[in-house]
N, C-alpha and C positions, 0 to 999 in steps of 0.2 A: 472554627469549622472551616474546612475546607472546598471550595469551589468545585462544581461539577468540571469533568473534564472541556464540555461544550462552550462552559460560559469564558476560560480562558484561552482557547488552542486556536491560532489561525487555522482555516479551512485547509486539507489537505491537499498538494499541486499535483490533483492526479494527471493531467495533460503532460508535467512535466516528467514525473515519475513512468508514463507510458512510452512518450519519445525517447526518453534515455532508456528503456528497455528496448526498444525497439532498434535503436543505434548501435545495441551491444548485439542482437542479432540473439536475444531470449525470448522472445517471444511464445513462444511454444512449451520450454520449460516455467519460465514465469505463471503461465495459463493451468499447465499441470497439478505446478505448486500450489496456486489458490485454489483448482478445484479439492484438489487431496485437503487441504486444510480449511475448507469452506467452515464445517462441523464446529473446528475450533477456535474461530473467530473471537468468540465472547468468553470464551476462557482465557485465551491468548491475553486479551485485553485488559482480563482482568490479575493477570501473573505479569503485564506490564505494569501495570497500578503500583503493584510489592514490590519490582525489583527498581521503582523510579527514582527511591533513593542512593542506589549504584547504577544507575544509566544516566539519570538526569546525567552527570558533567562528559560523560561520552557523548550524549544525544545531541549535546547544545541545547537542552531543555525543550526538545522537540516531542519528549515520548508522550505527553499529553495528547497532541495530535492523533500519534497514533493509535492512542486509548479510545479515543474519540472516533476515530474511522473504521478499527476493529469493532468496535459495540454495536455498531449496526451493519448488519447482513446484506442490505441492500448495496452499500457502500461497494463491497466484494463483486456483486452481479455487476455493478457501473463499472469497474476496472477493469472486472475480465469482457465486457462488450468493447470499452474503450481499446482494450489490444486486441481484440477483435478485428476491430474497424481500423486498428494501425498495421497490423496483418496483410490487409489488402491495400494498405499508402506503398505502392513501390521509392516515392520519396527515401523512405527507411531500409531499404534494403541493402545493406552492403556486405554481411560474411555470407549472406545467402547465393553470392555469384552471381546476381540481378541488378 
């Protein structure tokens, strides 16, 4: 039997994952994206599960993680507050001409 996705996947680096969005100057499409795709989060997550056997050696066996951060909803609302609150770091602004 195999493991829930939680009990093996290091936590997801959303700080890290926000800043490099933010450095690319996506912030706003990023934001978009997760809203439009909020709905299918736990689908998504769950059509990662099937295809883990042909992603796993792409992922670096990461896609657990992201089965695990997909399945819960809340997760989504933290990331899109986190570029939120990275939105107004002028630190990150550089194609924006700021």
């Amino acid at each position: 039997m195999q493991e829930p996705p939680e009990a093996n996947a290091a936590p997801f680096p959303m700080q890290g994952v926000t800043a490099a969005i933010a450095r690319r100057g996506w912030i706003a499409p990023a934001v978009l994206l997760l809203e439009l795709l909020r709905p299918l989060s736990f689908i998504s997550a769950q059509a990662l599960l099937v295809l883990e056997p042909l992603l796993g050696p792409l992922s670096g066996g990461r896609t657990r993680r992201y089965v695990a951060f997909l399945e819960d909803r809340d997760n989504l609302s933290r990331l899109l507050d986190a570029l939120e609150a990275e939105r107004g770091n002028p630190s990150h602004r550089t194609r924006e001409g700021g």
